[in-house]
Every structure is written in C-alpha cells, then in structure tokens.
N, C-alpha and C positions, 0 to 999 in steps of 0.2 A: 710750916715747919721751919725751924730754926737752928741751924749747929755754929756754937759758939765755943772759942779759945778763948780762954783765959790765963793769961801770963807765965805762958808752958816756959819752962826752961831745963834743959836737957844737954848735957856731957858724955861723951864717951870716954874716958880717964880724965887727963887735965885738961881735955879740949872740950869748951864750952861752945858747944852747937848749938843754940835755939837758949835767945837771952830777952826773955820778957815777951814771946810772942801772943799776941790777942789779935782779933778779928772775929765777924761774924757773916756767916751766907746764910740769905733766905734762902725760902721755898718759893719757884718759880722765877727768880734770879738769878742767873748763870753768875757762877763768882770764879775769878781769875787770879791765880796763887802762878805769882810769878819771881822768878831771881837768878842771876846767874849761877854757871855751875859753880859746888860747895856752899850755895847762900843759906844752907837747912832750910832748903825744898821739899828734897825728899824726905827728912829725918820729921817734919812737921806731918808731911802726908803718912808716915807710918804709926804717928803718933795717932792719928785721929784713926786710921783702920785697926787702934793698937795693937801692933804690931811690938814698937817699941812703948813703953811708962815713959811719961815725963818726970821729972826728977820733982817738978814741982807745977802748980800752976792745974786745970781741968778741963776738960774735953765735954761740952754739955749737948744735948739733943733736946731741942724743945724746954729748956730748965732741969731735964733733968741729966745726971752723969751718964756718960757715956755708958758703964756699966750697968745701968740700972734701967736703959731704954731698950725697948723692941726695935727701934729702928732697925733697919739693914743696910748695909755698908756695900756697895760692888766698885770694881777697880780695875779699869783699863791700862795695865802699863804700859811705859813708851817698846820697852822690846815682846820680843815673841812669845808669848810665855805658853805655849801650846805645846801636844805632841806631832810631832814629823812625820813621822810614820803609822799613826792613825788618823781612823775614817772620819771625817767631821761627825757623821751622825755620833757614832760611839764619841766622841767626845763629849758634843752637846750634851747625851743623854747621861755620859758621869758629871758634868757638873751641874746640870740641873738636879740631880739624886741628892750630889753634894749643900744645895741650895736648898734642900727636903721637901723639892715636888716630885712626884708619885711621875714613873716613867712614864704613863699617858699623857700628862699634864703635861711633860716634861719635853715629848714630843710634839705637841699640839704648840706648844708655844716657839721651840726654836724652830720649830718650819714657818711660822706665822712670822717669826724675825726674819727667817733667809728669804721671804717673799716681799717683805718690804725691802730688805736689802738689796733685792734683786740679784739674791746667790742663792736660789732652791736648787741647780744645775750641781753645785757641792754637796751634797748630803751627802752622796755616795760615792765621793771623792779625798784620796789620800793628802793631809795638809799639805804635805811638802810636794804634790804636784800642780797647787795653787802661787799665782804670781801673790807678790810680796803685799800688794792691795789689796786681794782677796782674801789671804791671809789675817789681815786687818780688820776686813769687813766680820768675818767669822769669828773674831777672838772680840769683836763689837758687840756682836748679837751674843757671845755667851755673857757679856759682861751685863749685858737686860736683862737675862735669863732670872726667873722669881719677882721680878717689877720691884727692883729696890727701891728706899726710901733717897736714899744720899750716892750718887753716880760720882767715880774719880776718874776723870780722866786725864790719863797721861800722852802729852802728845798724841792725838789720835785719829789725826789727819795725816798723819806720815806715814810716806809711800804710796796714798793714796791722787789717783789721777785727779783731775777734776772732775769729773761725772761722779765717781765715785766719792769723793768728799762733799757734791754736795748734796747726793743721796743721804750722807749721812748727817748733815745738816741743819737737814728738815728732821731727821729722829732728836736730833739733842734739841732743836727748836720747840718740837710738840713732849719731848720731856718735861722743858721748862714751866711750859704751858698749863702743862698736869700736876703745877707744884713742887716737881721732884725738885731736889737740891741738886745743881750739878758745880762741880769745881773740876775747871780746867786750870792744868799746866803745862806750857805750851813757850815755845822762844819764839813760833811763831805771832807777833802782834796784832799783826792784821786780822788774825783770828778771831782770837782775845778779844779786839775791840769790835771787832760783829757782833759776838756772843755775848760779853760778859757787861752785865751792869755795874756791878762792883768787883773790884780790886784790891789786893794788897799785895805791894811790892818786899821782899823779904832781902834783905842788902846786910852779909854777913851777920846774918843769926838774929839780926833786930829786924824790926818794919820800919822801913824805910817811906809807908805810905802804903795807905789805907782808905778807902770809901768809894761813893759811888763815882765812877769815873765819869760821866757829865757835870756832876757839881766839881768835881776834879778840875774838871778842864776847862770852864768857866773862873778859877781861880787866877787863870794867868792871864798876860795882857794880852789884848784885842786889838793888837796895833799891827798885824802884817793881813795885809789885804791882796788878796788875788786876782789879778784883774787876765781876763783873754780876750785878745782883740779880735774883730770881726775877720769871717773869714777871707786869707786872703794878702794880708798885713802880717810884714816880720816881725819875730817876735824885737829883734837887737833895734830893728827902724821904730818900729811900737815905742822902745824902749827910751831909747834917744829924743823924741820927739818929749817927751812926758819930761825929761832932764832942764830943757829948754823953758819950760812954760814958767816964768817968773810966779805966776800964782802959787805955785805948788813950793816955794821957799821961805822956808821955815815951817811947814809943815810935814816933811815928808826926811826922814832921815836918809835912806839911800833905796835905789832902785835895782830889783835883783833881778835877769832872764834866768829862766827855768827852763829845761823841755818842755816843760805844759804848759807855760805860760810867764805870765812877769807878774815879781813880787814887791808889793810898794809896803816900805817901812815904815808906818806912822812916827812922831814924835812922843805922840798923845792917841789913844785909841779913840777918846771923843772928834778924832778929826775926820773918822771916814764919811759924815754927811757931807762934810765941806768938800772933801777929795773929791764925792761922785756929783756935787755940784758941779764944779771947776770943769772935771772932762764933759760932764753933758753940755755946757756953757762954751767950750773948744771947739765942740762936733768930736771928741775923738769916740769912733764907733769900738761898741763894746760886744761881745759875745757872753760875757761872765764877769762879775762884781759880788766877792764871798769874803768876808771875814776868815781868815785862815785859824781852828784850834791848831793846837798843838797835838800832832797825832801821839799816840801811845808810845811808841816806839822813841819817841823826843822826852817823853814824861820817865821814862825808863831809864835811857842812857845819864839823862839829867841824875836821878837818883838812886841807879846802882852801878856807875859810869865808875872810872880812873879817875874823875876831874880833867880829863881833856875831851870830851865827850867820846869816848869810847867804851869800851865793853869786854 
C-alpha cells in the first residue's frame, strides 16, 4: 500500500500554509512527518484524513485519489480526545459502531486490544479515573479499532511511562509488519528514529527534506569518530594523551571529551583506517571504535533550525 502527496498547496485567507507539499509512505514502513510548531504539520495531516481540501495539488491511495479509495484512515491525536466521564467499555463500543462493526465484533476486538494493552482491568472503568498513560493506552486501542489501512499518529507516546510506551511499541512495530501505513508526528526524535524508515521534514509549509532516513544519513560526512577508552582511563587523560601523538597531525581536526566518551574530528573521513592504525600501533586500549551518523535530531535542527542551530 502506498499514500502519496502530490504538490498540495493550501491557504487560509492570505496565509499560504502548505506550498508545494509531496511525499510518499509505504506499506510496512513507519514514515515520520516532522516540523516545528506552525510548520503545516497539522494542516498536511488534516488534509490527508480530509478534513481540510487542498486548494491544489492530491491526496492518492495506492494510485488512486483519495476519494475514490476504500482505504480507512484512523488517528491518534496528540491531546485527549475522549469522554471523561464515561465508561471505557461504552466508549469503545460507540466508536467501534461509528467505525461500522456490528457491537459483537466490536466488543470481541477492543478487549482483544486492552489485553495486549495490558488494560482489560479498564473496561469497566470511568476515563477520567485513569492516570493520564492509561488514558493514552485506551484512546490507542480505540484508534486500532476496525484494523485500518493507514494509522496517524499524533505524539503517542506522551505521558506514557516506559513499560507502557513500550508495550505500545511492539503494537506499532507488528503494525508495520502487517503492512499497515503508519505516519508518525512526533518532537520526540529519538522515537522517530526507532520507528520510522522514511522521513519528511516540513520547514515553513515547504519540505525541507524527504526520504529514507539511512540513505539520509549516509549523505553526510563520516569524519567524527567515537572512540571509549578501556575501562578505567579518564576520559580528559584519554583525551590529552591522543593530542600529543605527532602521528595523528594533520589528520585529525580537533579532539572533543563527551560524557560518553571522546570525539575525534577527521579532516577527511577516508582517515579513520589510518586513525585506528595509529592507536592500535600506540597500545592506546580501546573499549569502542564507531563512526558517528548524525543522529536525527542534528539532521532536524540543521534544516528546520534559526540558522544558529536552534529550534
């Protein structure tokens, strides 16, 4: 399965929100729509549940328009969108109705979600006297409800503990797995880049960057090397000693200590054979020797940044 953007462009009076947007998520590809706040995040995600028309440009499912496909759409938002003061189960069972499976069905499946969830102890529990995680887990499991084609989720690890996030982890992992289309958006990155194969970054209403995010990050240079020294050895002593080894000049632009470890700055990325020559040729003992990407979070600030690397 395939859901493709094609050069949506969309205003709300004279303010052009979404200027030439295209991208594409497979099926069994977690894909990651990411941009800071006002970047027409949301305005693109409303478009594809249309919600909102684009003014221009189309919304395809497999080739065909969005209109004209059976697919199914379901949608996680980032806030609560539930009621408070009713019973999970009567929820479940209205939006499953709402989703046009038959109440048995409709039962038989959101207990079969709160049991992977590990929240069947809710059914016959009022929303609002569930912690804000729980909350989360249950507005998860209605958003599975009917086994859509194309899952949105919004932030959907927040408020969630750890146990709980990554209970839910394994669902959006064996989603993927089943083909579905999932499109996360998320500020958290570290997520993101668990999850998601491809990417498109959205930086005031344009893309700012698009595709799969390991040929992504293979595009940049391969000159900062990770090095952690045997256990035992400071990282500043480690650090110092490396500064001193006449070998390592002209090869090595500056040397950085980290909490985790020390950062060596190639000149030229073809240099780190010769680099782990050099140390192994010193004795200097190593624990760890990694080519550093650029994590997501760097590829982000880079291109939806200030220009001072900020956000």
């Amino acid at each position: 399965m395939e859901l493709r953007l094609h050069d949506i462009n969309k205003s709300f009076d004279k303010h052009h929100v979404l200027r030439g947007i295209s991208f594409t998520a497979r099926g069994g590809a977690a894909f990651g729509l990411l941009g800071r706040n006002g970047s027409g995040k949301t305005t693109t995600l409303r478009i594809i549940m249309n919600i909102f028309l684009p003014d221009s440009g189309g919304v395809y499912i497999d080739g065909k328009a969005r209109a004209d496909s059976s697919a199914s759409i379901s949608y996680l938002p980032e806030e609560r969108g539930l009621y408070p003061k009713r019973l999970v189960s009567d929820q479940m069972l209205y939006f499953g109705r709402l989703r046009g499976l038959s109440a048995s069905d409709t039962r038989g499946e959101a207990q079969r979600m709160l049991k992977i969830l590990d929240a069947e102890e809710y059914w016959n529990r009022r929303l609002d006297t569930l912690s804000k995680g729980n909350q989360q887990k249950i507005q998860f499991a209605i958003t599975l409800l009917g086994d859509p084609d194309i899952i949105i989720l919004d932030e959907p690890f927040s408020g969630l503990d750890p146990v709980n996030a990554q209970t839910m982890k394994h669902v959006v992992s064996d989603l993927s797995s089943r083909g579905k289309i999932v499109v996360f958006s998320s500020h958290e990155m570290s997520t993101v880049e668990t999850f998601c194969d491809d990417i498109c970054i959205i930086n005031k209403g344009t893309i700012a960057l698009t595709g799969n995010l390991p040929d992504i990050k293979r595009t940049y240079p391969r000159n900062k090397i990770f090095l952690l020294p045997d256990y035992g050895q400071d990282f500043e002593d480690f650090a110092k000693r490396l500064k001193v080894l006449d070998d390592l000049r002209g090869l090595v632009l500056k040397i950085v200590v980290e909490r985790s470890g020390v950062i060596v700055y190639l000149r030229e990325e073809s240099g780190k054979d010769r680099l782990l020559r050099i140390l192994v040729q010193h004795d200097i003992g190593l624990s760890s020797f990694a080519v550093l990407e650029p994590t997501l979070e760097e590829i982000f600030v880079e291109k939806a940044g200030d220009g001072n690397g900020t956000v």
